[in-house]
Structure formats: structure tokens, C-alpha cells
C-alpha positions in Angstrom: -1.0 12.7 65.6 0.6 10.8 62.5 3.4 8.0 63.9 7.2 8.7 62.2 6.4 6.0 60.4 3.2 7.3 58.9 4.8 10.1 58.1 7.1 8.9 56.1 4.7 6.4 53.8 3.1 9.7 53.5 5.9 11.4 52.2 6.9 8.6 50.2 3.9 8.4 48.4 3.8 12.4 47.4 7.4 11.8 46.2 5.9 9.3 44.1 3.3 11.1 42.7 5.6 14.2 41.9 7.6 11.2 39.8 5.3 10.0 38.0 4.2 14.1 36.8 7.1 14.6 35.8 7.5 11.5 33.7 4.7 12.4 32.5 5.5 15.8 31.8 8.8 15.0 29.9 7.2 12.5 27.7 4.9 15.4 26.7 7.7 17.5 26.0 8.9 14.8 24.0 6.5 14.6 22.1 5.8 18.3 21.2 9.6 18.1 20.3 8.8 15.8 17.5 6.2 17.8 16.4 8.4 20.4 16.2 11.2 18.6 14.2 8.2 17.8 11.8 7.5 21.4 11.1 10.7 21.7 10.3 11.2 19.4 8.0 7.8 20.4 6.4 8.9 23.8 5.8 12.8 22.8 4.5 10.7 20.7 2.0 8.3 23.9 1.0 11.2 26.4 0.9 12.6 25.3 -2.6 8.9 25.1 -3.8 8.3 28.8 -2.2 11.5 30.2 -4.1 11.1 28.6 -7.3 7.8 30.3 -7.6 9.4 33.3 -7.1 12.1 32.9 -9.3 9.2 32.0 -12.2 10.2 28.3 -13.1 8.6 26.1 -15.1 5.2 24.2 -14.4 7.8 21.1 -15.1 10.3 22.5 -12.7 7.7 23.0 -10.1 6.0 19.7 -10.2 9.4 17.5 -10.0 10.1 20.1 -7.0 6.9 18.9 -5.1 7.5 15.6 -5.5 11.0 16.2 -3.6 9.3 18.0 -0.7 6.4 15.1 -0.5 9.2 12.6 -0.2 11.1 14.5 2.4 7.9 14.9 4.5 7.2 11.6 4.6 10.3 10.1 4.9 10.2 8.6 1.4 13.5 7.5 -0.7 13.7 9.0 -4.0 12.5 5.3 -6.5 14.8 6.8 -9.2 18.3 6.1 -6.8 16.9 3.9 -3.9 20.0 1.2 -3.6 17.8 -1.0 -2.0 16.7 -4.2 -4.3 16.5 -8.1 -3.3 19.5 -9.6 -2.4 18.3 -12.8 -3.6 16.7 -11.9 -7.1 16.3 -8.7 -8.4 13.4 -7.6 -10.5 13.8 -8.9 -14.6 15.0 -5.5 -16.8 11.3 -3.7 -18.5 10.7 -5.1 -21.7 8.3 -3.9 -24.4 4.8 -2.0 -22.7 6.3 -1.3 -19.5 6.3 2.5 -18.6 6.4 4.4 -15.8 3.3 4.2 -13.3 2.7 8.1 -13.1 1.7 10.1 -14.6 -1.8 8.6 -14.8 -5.4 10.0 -15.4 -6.4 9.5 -12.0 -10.0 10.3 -12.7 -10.8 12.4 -9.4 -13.5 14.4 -9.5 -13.8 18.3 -7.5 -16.0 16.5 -5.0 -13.6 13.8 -4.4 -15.7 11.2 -6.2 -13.8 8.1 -8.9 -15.1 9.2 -12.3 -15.1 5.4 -13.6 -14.7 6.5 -17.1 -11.1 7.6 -16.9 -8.2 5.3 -17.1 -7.9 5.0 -13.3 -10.2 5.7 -10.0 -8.9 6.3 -6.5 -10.9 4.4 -4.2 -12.1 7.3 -1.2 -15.0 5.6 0.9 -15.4 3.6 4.2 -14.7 -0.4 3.9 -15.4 -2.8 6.7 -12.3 -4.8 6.6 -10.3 -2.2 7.3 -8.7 -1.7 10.3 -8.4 2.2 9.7 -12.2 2.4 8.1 -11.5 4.0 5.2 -9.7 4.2 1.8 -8.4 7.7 1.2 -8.0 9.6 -2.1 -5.1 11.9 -0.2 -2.9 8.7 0.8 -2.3 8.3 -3.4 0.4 10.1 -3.9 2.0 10.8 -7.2 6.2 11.7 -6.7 6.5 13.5 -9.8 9.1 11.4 -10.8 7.1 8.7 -12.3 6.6 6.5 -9.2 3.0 6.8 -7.4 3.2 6.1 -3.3 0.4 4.3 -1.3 0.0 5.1 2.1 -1.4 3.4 4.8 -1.5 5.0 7.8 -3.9 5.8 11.1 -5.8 7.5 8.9 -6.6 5.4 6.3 -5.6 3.2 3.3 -4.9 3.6 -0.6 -6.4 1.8 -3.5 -6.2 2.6 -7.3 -8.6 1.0 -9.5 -8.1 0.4 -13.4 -11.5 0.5 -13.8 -11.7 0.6 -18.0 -9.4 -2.5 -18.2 -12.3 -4.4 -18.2 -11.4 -8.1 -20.3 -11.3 -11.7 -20.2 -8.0 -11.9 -21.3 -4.7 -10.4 -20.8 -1.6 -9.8 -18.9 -1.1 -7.0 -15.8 1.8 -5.9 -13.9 3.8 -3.5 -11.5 6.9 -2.9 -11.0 6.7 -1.9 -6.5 9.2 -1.2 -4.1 7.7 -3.0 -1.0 8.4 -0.4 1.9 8.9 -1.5 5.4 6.1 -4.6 6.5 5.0 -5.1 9.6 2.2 -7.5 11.4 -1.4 -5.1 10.4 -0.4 -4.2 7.0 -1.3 -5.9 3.7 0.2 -4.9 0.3 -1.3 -6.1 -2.5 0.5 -4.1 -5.0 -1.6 -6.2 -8.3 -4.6 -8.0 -8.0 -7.5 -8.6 -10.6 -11.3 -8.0 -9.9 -14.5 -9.1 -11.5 -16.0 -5.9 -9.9 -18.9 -6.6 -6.9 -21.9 -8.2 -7.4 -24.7 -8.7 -4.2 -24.5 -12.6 -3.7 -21.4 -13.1 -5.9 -20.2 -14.7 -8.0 -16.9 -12.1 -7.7 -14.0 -13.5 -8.5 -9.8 -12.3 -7.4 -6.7 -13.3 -8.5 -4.4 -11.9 -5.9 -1.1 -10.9 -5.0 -0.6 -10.1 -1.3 2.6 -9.4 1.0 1.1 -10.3 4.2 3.1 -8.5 7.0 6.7 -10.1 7.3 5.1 -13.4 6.5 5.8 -13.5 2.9 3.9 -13.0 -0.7 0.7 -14.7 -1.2 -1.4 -15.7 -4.0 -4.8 -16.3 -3.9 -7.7 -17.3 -5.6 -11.4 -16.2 -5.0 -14.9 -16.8 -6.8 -17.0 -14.5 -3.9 -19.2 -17.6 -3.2 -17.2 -20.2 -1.1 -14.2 -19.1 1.0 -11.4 -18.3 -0.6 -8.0 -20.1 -1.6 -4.5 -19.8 -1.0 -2.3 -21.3 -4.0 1.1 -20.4 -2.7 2.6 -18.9 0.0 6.1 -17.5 -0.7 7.7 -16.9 3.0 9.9 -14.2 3.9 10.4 -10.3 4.3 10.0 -8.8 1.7 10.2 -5.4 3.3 12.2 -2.4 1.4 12.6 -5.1 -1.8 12.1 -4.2 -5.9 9.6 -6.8 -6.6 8.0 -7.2 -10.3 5.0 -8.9 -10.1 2.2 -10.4 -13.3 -0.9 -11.8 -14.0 -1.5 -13.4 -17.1 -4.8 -14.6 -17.5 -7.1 -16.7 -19.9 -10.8 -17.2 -19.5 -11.8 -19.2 -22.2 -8.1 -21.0 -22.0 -8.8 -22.2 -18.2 -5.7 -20.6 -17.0 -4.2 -17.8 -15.0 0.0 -17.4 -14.6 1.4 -16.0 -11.9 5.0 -14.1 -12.6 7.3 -12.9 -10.0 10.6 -10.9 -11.3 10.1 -12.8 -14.2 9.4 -16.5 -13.2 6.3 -18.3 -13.3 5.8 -19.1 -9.2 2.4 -20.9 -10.2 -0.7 -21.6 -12.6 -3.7 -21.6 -11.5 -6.8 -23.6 -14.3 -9.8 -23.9 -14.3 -9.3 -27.7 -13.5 -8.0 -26.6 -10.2 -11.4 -24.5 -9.8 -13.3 -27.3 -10.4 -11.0 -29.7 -8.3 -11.5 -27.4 -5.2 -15.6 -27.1 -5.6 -14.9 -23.4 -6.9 -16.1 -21.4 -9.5 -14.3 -20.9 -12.4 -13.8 -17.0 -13.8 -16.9 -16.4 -15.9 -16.6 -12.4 -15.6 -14.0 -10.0 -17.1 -11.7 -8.2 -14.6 -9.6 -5.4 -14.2 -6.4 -4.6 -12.0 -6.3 -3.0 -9.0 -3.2 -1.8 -6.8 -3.7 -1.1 -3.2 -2.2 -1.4 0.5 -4.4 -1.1 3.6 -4.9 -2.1 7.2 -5.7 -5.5 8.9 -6.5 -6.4 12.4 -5.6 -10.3 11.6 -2.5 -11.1 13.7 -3.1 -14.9 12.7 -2.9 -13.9 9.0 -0.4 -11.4 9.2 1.8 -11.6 12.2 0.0 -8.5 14.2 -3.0 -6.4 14.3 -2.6 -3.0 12.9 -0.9 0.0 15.0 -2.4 3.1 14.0 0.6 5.2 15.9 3.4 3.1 14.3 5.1 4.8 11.4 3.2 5.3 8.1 4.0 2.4 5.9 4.5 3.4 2.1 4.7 1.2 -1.2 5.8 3.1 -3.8 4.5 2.2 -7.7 7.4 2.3 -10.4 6.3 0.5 -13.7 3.3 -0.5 -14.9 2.6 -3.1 -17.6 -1.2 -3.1 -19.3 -1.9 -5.9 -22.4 -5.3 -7.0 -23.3 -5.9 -9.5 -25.5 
């Protein structure tokens, strides 16, 4: 026969357990709930688009339509009236060659392959430095309004590749509104690639928005380990940044712009000073965002169940020499 006392550790300890269902049981229902509110904001997005077809509109109408209900699913502000810009320098007015980033041949194929002879390729295969595995065609997504989002998420990251830009001269840019950083998440909105080449040499000139830690640029030849050449610190989250590379192979030279100003130069002098290749290939731009489990790097390793983080492309700047 149990002791009063055994009786009641006994009875303490069901009590416990029923607790600990039913927390568990309203953090379910929690959860559903926001499921819920997502299907309701998916199909307040779709009505318009549902009517409008019904009304007859305009392919036009339509596709400026969809890219209203894609930023309302996602949570994404509309580029053309976001009030958000940097409080410390905004991005230099577009001057002559700038135009919007979308539309864009995108060069995807029905099988969901790049076609490398179009303007542009969306990168849509597995990557090992990726913390989410894999670069998805789906996570490019063009707003209709002239702005292209990248999305990196559980699922996977974004990468668009200017694959016909091939030179050994010229100047890049893009025109990006940041979106909200966070330690496990790399933008690098511009970058220039020789393309791959088993044993190297394949060289980078980057730009990268490391988590909260700030905007790095960085130098690689795809022989020794790479370089950092500056390191601009601070959160750059939710900011209009315009960013450029202006590069020279035969001159020795690359230029780094940001909203305007030359932040550094980069020469072949410098390549040579560091026991690095110089740039011996012609490159082309790429614009991406992805996943990182590098805490040291970027403040944190990647949380696939945090909130999708989004860059959105505005302007796009293409000169080659």
C-alpha cells in the first residue's frame, strides 16, 4: 500500500505530465494558426489576379498584378515606394546605362536547366558550401515592377549568372535593397567570375554583406586562399546600396564603387605583393544570396526556420569595354 506521501509524488508527477501535453498541444495549435493566417494571405493576394482574369485585362495588367500578390505572400515591400534608404549615404541618382534589373532574359529552359546562351542563367543545382544544399531556380523572383527578389530560405538559395558578359574589361553594377541580415546569410548582390576551372586558376572580385558584420570585398585567384581587401562594418540590413566593379586586365586594376565612391583599388601590384595571381581570364557578373554555416565569418550559422531573408534587385548597370 502506497504512503500519503507516495501518493502524492505520484500525483504530482501525472499533473506534470498533463502540463507538459498541453503545452505541447497549444504550441501545435499555434502553429496550425499561422498556417492558417498564411492561407489567408495567399488567397487575398490571388483574388485580384482571379478577378482580373475574369474581367479580361491585359497580359500587362495581369503580370504587374502577380507581382503584387508575390510580394504580399512573402512579406516583400513594394522597391518602387519602400521609404527605407541609408541614413548615412544614400545610393548616387542612375546615370547613363543604368535600367531596371527586370525584365531580363532569364534563359530557363522547360527542364529547369540555364541555357548559357541567353543574357542570363539561374543557377538550380546542389553546391557544397551551402548550408541549405542547393541553389533554386524558384527562389528568383521577378516582381513585375522592374525589381528581381533573391530568396534564401530553408529551402535553398538564389544565384543569377550573366553568363554572356564574358570580357577582360569593363564596369558592373546593381542597384539592391539589402533585406533584413542576420548571422547564416551572405548577400553578395555583384561579384565577377572567371568561370570554374578543375585546379584553378579562378579568379573573384567580390562584394559580400556578411550577416550584420558589414560589406566585404574580396579578392580571389582559386589557387591560394583567398583575400579580404576591406571590410566595411555595420548593418546594412533593409538599406539602398549601389554597388560597382570597374575592372582592367591588361591596366592591372580593379575599382571598387559603393553609392558612388571609390572604397578601394585593387592592382595587379597588390596580386603580386600578396604571392597571388593576377586576373589572366575574362569574367562575368553574378548576383546571388545564399546560406552559410560560418558563425565566425558571419556572426551565426544559418537557421533554416527563421524568416526567409529577401534582397531585392532594382538597377542594373552592364559596360564592356
Amino acid at each position: 500500500m502506497s504512503t500519503p506521501q507516495e501518493i502524492i509524488t505520484q500525483l504530482t508527477n501525472e499533473l506534470t505530465a498533463y502540463q507538459d501535453s498541453f503545452t505541447e498541444i497549444t504550441a501545435l495549435e499555434a502553429q496550425i494558426q499561422g498556417y492558417r493566417d498564411q492561407i489567408v494571405v495567399a488567397e487575398a493576394a490571388i483574388a485580384p489576379i482571379r478577378a482580373a482574369l475574369m474581367n479580361g485585362a491585359s497580359v500587362e495588367a495581369l503580370y504587374a498584378q502577380l507581382g503584387v500578390a508575390i510580394r504580399a505572400m512573402y512579406g516583400i515591400a513594394d522597391p518602387g515606394t519602400d521609404p527605407v534608404t541609408d541614413p548615412v549615404t544614400d545610393p548616387v541618382p542612375s546615370t547613363g546605362g543604368w535600367i531596371p534589373f527586370s525584365p531580363f532574359d532569364n534563359g530557363v529552359e522547360l527542364d529547369g536547366s540555364p541555357n548559357w546562351a541567353r543574357e542570363f542563367a539561374i543557377s538550380n543545382w546542389s553546391e557544397g558550401k551551402l548550408a541549405n544544399g542547393t541553389w533554386k531556380q524558384d527562389h528568383v523572383v521577378d516582381l513585375a515592377n522592374g525589381t528581381v527578389a533573391l530568396r534564401v530560405d530553408g529551402a535553398g538559395s538564389a544565384q543569377i549568372q550573366k553568363g554572356n558578359s564574358k570580357a577582360n574589361s569593363g564596369r558592373h553594377g546593381v542597384l539592391v535593397n539589402i533585406g533584413q541580415l542576420r548571422g547564416g546569410i551572405v548577400a553578395a548582390p555583384l561579384w565577377m567570375y572567371s568561370g570554374y576551372t578543375s585546379g584553378g586558376p579562378n579568379f573573384e572580385l567580390d562584394f559580400e554583406f556578411i550577416g550584420q558584420r558589414g560589406l566585404q570585398i574580396n579578392y580571389h585567384d582559386g589557387i591560394r586562399p583567398g583575400k579580404e581587401l576591406k571590410l566595411i562594418a555595420g548593418d546594412f540590413s533593409n538599406k539602398d546600396v549601389r554597388l560597382e566593379i570597374d575592372w582592367d586586365t591588361a591596366a592591372g586594376r580593379a575599382d571598387f564603387f559603393v553609392d558612388g565612391v571609390n572604397v578601394h583599388t585593387w592592382t595587379k601590384a597588390d596580386a603580386d605583393a600578396a604571392g597571388m595571381l593576377w586576373i589572366n581570364k575574362p569574367m562575368f557578373p553574378l548576383y546571388d544570396a545564399w546560406a552559410v554555416n560560418n558563425a565566425g565569418w558571419t556572426g551565426g550559422n544559418f537557421d533554416s526556420a527563421a524568416p526567409a531573408f529577401v534582397a531585392v534587385l532594382k538597377e542594373r548597370l552592364s559596360q564592356i569595354n
